[in-house]
Backbone as a printed PyTorch tensor [residue, N CA C, xyz], in Angstrom:
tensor([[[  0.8160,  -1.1960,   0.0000],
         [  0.0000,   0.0000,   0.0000],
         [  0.8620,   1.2640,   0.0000]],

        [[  2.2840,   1.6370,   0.4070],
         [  3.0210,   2.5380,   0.6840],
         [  2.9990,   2.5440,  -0.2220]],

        [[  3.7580,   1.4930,  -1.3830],
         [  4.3250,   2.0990,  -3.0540],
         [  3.4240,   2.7170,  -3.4920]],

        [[  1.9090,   2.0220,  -3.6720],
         [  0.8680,   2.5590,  -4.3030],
         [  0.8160,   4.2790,  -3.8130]],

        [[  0.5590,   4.6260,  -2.1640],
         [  0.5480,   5.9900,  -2.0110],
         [  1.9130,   6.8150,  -2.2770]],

        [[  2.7100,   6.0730,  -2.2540],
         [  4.1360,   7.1700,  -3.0170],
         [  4.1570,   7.1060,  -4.7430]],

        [[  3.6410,   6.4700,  -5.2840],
         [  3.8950,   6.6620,  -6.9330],
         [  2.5450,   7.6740,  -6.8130]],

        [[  1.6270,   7.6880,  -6.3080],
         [  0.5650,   8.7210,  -6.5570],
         [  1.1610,   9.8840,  -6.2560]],

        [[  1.4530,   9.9400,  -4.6920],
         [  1.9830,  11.7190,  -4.6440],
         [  3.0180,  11.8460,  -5.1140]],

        [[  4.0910,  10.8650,  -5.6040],
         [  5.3930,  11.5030,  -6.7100],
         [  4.4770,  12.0560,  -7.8550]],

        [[  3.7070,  11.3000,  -8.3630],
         [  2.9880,  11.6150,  -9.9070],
         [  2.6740,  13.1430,  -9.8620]],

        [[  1.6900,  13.2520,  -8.4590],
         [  1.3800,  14.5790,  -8.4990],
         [  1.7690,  15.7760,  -7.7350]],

        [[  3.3120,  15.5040,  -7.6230],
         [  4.1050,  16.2390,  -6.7690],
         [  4.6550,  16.7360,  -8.2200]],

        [[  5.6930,  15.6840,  -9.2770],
         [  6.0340,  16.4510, -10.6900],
         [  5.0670,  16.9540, -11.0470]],

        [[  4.3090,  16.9800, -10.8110],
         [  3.0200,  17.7450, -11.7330],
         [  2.9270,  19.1890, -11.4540]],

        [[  2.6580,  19.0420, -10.0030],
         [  2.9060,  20.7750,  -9.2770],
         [  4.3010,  20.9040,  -9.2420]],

        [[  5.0100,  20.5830,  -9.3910],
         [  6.3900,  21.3320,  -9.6410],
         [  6.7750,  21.5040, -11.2390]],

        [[  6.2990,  20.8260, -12.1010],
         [  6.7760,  21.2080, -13.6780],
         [  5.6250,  22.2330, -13.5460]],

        [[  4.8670,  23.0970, -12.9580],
         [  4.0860,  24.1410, -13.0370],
         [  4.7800,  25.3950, -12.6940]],

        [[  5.0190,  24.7240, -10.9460],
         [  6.2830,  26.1210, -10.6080],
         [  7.3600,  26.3440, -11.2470]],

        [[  7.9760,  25.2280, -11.5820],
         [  9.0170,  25.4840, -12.5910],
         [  8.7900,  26.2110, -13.7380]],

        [[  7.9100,  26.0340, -14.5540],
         [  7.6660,  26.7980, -16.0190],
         [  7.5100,  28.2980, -15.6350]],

        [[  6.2100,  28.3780, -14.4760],
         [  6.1090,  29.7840, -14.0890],
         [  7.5230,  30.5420, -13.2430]],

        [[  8.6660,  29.6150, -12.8910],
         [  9.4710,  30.3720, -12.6600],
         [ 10.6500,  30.8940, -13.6500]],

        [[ 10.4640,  29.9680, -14.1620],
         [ 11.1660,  29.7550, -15.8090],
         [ 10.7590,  31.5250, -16.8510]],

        [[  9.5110,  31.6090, -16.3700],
         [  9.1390,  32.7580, -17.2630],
         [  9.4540,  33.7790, -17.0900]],

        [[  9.5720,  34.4810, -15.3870],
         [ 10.1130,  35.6400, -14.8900],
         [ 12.3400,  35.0290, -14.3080]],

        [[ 12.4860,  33.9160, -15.1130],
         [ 13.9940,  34.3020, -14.7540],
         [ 14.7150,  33.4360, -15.7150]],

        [[ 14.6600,  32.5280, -16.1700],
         [ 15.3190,  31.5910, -17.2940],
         [ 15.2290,  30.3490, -16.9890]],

        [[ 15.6750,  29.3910, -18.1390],
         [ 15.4050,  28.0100, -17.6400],
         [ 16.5190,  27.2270, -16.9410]],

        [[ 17.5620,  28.1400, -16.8690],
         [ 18.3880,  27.0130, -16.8970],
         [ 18.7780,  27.5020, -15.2550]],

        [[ 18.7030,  28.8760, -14.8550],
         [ 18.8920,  29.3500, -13.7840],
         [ 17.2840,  28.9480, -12.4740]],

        [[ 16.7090,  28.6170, -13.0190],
         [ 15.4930,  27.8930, -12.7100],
         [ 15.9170,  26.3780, -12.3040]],

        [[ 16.3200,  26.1720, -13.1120],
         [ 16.6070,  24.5530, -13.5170],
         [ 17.9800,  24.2150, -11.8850]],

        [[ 18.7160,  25.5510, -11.7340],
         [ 19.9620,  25.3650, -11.2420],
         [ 19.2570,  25.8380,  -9.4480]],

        [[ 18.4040,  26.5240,  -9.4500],
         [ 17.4130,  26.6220,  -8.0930],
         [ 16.9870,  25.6310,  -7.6410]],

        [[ 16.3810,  24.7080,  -9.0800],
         [ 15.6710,  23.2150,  -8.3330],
         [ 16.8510,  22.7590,  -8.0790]],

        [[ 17.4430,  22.6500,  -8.5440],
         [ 18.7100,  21.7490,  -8.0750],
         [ 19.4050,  21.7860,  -6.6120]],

        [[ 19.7700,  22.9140,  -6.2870],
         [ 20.3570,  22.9690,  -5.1470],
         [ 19.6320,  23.4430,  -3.9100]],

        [[ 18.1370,  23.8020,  -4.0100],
         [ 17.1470,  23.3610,  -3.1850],
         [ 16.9670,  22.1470,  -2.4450]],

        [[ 16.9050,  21.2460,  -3.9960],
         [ 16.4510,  19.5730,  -3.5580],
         [ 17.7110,  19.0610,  -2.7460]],

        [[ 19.0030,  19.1560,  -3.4910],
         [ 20.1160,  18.9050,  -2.6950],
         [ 19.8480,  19.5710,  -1.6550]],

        [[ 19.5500,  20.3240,  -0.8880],
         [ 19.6660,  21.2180,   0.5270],
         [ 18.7570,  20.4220,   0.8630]],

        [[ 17.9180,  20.4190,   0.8890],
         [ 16.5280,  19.6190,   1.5280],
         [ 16.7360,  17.8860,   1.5140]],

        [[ 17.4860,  17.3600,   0.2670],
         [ 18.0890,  15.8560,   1.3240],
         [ 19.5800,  16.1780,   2.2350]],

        [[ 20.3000,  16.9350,   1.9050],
         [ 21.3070,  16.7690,   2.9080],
         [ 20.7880,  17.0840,   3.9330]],

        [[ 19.3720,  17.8130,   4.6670],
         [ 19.3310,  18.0050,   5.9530],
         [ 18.6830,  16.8770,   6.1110]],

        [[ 17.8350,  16.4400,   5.7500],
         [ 16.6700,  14.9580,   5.8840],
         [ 18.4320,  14.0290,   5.8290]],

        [[ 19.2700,  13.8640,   5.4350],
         [ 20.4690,  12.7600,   5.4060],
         [ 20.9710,  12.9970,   6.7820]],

        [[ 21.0500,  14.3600,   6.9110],
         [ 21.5760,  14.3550,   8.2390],
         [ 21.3540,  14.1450,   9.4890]],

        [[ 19.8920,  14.1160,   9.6930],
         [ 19.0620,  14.0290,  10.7350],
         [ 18.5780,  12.5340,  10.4400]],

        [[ 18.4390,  11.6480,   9.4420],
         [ 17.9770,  10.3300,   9.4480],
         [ 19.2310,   9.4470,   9.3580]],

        [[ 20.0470,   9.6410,   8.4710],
         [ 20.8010,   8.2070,   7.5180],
         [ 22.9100,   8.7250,   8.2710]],

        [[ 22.9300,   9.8660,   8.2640],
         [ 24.3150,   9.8800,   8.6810],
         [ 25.3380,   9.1280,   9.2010]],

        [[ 24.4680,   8.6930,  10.6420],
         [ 25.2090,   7.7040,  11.2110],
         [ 26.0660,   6.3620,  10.4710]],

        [[ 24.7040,   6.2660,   9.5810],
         [ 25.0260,   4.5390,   9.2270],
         [ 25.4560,   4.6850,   7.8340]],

        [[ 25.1830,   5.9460,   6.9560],
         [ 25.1850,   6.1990,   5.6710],
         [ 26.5360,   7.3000,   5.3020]],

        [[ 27.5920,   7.0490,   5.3960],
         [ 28.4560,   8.3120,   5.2960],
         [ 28.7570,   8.5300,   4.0780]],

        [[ 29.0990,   9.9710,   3.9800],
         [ 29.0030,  10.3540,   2.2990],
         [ 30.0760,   9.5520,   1.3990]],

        [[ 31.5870,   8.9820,   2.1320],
         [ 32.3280,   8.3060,   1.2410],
         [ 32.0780,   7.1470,   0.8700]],

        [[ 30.7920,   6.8300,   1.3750],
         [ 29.9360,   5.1330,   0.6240],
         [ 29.7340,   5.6870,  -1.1510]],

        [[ 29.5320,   6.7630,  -1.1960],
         [ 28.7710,   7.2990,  -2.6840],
         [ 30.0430,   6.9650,  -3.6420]],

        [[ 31.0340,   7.2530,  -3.8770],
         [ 32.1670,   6.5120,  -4.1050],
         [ 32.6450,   5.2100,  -4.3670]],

        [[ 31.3830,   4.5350,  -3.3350],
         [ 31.9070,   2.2110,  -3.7740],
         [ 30.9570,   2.3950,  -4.2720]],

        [[ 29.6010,   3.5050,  -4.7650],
         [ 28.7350,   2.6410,  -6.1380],
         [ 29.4420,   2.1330,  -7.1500]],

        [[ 28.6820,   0.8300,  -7.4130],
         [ 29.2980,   0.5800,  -9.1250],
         [ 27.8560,  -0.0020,  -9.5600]],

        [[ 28.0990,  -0.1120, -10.6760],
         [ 29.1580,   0.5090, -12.1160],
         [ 28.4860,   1.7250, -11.6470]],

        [[ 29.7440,   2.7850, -11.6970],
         [ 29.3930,   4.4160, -11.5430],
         [ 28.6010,   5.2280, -12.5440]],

        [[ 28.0940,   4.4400, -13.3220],
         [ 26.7530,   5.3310, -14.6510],
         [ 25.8330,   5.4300, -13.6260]],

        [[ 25.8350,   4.5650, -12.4010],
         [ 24.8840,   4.7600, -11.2640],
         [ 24.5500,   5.9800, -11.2840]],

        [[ 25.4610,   6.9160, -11.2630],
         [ 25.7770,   7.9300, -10.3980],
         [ 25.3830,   8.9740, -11.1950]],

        [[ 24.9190,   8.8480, -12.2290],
         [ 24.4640,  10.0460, -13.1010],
         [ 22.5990,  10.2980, -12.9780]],

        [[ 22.7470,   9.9500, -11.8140],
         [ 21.0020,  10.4450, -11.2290],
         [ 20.9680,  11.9710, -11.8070]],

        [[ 22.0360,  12.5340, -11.0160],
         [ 22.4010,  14.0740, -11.0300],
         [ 21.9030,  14.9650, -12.3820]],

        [[ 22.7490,  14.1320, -13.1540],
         [ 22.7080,  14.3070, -14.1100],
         [ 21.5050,  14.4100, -15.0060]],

        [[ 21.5090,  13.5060, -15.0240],
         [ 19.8930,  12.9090, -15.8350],
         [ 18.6390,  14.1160, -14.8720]],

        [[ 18.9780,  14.3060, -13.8140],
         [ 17.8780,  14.8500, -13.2200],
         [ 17.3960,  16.3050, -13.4270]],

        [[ 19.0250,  16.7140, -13.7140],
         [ 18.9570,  18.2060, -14.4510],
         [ 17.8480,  18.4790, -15.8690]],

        [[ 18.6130,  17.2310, -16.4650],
         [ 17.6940,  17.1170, -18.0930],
         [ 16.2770,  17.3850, -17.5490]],

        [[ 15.9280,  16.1750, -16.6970],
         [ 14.3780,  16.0320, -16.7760],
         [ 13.5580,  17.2720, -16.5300]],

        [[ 14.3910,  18.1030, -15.2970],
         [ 13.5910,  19.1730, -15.0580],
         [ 13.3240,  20.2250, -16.3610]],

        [[ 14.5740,  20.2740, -16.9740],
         [ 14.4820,  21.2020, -18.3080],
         [ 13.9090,  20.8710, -19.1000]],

        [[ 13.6490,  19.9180, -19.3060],
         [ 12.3220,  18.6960, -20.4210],
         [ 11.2660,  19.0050, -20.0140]],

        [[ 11.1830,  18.9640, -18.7360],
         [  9.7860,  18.7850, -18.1240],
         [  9.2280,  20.4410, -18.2500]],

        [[  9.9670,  21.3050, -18.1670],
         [  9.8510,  23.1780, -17.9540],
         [  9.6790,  22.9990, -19.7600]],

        [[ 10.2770,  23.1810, -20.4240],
         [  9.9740,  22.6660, -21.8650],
         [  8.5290,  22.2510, -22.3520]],

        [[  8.3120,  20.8780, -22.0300],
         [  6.9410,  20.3600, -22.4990],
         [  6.1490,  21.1310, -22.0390]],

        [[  6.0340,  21.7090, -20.8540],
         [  4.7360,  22.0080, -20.0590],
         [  4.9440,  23.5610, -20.5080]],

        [[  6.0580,  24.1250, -21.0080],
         [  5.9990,  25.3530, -21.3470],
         [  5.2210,  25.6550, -23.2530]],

        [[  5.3950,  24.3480, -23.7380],
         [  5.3100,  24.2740, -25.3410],
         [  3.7940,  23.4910, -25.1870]],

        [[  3.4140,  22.3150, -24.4330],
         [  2.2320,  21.7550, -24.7220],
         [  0.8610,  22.3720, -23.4540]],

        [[  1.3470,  22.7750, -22.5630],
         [  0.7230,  22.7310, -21.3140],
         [  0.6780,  21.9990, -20.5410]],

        [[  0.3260,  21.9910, -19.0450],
         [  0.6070,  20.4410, -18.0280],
         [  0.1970,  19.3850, -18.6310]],

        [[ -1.2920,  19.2920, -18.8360],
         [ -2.0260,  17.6720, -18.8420],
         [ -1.4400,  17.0190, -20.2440]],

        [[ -1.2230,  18.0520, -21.3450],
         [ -0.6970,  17.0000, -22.2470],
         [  0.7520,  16.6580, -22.1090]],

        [[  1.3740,  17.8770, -21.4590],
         [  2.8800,  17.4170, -21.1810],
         [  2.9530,  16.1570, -20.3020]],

        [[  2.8110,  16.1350, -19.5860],
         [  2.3860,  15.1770, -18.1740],
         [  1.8060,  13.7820, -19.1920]],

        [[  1.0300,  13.9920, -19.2620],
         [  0.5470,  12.5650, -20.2830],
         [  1.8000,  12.1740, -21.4260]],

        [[  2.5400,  12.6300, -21.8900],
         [  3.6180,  11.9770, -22.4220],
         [  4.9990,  11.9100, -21.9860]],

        [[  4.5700,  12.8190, -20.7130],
         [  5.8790,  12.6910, -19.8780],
         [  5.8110,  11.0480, -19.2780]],

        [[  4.1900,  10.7110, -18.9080],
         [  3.9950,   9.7660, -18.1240],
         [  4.1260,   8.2030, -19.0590]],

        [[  3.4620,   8.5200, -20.2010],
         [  3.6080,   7.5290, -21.8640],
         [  5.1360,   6.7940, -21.9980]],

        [[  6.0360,   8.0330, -21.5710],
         [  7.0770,   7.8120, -22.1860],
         [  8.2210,   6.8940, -21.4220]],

        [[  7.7080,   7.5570, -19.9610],
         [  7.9240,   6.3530, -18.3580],
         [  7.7810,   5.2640, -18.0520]],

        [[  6.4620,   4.9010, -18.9710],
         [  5.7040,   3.5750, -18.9820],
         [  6.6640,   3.0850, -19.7820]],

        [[  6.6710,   3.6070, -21.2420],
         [  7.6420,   2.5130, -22.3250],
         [  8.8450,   2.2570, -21.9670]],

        [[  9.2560,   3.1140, -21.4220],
         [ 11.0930,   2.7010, -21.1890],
         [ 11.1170,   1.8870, -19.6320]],

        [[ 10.2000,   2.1020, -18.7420],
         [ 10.2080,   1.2940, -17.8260],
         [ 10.0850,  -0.1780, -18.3510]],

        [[  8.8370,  -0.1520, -18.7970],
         [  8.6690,  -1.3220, -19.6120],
         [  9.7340,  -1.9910, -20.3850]],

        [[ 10.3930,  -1.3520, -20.8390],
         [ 11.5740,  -1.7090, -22.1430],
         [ 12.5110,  -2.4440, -21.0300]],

        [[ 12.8780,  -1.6950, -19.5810],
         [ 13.8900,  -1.4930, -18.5520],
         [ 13.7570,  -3.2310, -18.5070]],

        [[ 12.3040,  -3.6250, -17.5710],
         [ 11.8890,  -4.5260, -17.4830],
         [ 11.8900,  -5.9260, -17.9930]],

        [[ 11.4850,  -5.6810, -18.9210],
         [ 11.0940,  -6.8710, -20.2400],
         [ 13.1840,  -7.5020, -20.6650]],

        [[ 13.9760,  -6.2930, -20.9570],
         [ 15.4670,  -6.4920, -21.0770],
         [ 16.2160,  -6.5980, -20.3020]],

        [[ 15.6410,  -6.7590, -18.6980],
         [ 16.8190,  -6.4310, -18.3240],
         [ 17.8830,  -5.7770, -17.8640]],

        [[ 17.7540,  -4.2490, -18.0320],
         [ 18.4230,  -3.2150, -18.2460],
         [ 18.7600,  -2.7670, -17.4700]],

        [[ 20.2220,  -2.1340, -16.8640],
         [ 20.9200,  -1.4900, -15.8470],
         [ 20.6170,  -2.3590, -14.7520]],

        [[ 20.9530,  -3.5160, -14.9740],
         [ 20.8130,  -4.8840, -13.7970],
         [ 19.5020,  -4.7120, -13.3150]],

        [[ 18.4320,  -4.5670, -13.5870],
         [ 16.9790,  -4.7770, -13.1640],
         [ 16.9230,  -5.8350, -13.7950]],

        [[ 16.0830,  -7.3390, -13.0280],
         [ 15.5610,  -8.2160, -12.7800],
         [ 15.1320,  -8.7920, -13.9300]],

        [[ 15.1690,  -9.2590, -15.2840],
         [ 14.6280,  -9.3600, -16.4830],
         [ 12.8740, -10.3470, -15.9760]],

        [[ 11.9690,  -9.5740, -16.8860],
         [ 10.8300,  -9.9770, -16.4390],
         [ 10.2190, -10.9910, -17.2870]],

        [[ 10.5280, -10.2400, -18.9500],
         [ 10.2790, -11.0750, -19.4930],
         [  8.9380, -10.1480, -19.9490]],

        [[  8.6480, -10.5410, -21.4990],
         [  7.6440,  -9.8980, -22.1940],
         [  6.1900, -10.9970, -21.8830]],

        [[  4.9680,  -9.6480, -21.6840],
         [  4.0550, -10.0510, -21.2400],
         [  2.8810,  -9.3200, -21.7170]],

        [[  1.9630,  -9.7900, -22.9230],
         [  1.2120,  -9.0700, -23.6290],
         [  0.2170,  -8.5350, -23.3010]],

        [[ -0.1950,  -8.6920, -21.8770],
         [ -1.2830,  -8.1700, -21.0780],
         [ -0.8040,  -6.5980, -20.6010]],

        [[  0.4390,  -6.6450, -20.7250],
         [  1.2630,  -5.3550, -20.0840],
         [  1.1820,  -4.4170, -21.6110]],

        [[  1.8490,  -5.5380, -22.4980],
         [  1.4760,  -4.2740, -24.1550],
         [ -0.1090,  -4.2360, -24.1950]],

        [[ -0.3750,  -4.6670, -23.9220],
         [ -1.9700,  -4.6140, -24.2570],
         [ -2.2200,  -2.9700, -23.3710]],

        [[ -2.3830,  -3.0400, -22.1120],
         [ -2.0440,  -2.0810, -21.4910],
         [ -1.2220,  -0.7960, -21.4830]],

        [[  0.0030,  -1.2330, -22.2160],
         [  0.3640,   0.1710, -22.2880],
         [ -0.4110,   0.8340, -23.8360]],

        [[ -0.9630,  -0.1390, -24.7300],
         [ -1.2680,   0.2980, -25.8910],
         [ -3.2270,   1.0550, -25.3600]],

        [[ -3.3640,   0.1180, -24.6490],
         [ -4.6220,   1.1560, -24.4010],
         [ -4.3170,   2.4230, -23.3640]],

        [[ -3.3340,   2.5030, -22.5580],
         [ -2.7720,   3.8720, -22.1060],
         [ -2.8200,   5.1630, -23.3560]],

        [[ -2.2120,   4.8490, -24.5600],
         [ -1.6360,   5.1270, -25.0560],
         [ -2.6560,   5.8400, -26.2510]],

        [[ -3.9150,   4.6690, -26.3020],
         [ -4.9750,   5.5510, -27.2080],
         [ -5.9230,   6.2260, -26.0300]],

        [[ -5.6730,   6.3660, -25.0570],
         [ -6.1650,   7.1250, -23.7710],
         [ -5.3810,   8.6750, -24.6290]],

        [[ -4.4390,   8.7990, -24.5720],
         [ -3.3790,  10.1310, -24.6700],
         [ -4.0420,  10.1300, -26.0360]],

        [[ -4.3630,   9.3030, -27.3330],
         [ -5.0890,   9.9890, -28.3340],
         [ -6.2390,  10.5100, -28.0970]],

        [[ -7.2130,   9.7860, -27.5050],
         [ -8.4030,  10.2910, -27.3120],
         [ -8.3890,  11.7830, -26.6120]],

        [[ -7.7750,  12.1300, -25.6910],
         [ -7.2030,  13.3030, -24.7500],
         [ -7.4280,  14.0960, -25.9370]],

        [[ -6.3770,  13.9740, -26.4770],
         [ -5.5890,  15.0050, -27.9750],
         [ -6.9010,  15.0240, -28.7140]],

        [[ -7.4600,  14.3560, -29.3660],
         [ -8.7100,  14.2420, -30.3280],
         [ -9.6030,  15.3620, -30.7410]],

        [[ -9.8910,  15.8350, -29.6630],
         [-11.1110,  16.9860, -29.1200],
         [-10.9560,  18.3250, -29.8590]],

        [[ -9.1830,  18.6020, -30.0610],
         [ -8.1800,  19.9220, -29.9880],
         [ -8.6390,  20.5620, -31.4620]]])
């Protein structure tokens, strides 16, 4: 039941934040926007690290990740926000969001089904394409109306 209530309020936590983001994006830039979320979120887990995980979690563990492509969360996380300030700035939330979310499904899926970055290979399962393909004329029907 936890996963279920944390993939909901992540879903609609990016949602209200690719909002603030775009609207902050408009009165200052994207990338200086982009560089606010950033070292916000970092400020806000290093104090939550410090007060929960310190003891047992010290920062020179981040260092024995391997394989270190691990480690390009950072990275990748920058993109997303600027993708995400992007779509929602060019399509608006609900359609941005709907192919932000389309596009999560397939590559999760892809992640899954292959294997990928040492996740668990699941193995292809046509009840799941079936599913993501009716997701998917969900986001046409959405669009249809326009």
């Amino acid at each position: 039941m936890f996963g279920i209530i944390a993939a909901l309020l992540s879903g609609a936590l990016m949602s209200i934040q690719g909002v603030f983001n775009t609207e902050v994006t408009k009165q200052t830039g994207t990338w200086l926007t982009n560089s606010f979320v950033q070292c916000t979120g970092f400020l806000v887990c290093l104090i939550i690290w410090f007060f929960k995980e310190r003891k047992k979690n010290p920062p020179i563990e981040i260092l024995t990740v391997e394989p270190k492509y691990y480690l390009l969360g950072g990275v990748i996380g920058a993109f997303i926000t600027f993708t995400v300030i992007a779509g929602m700035s060019a399509l608006g939330p609900a359609k941005a969001v709907m192919l932000i979310v389309a596009a999560q499904l397939i590559v999760a899926y892809l992640i899954e089904v292959f294997g990928i970055f040492g996740v668990e290979k699941s193995g292809f399962d046509w009840m799941k394409l079936l599913g993501t393909g009716l997701f998917l004329a969900g986001i046409i029907l959405f669009k249809a109306r326009e």
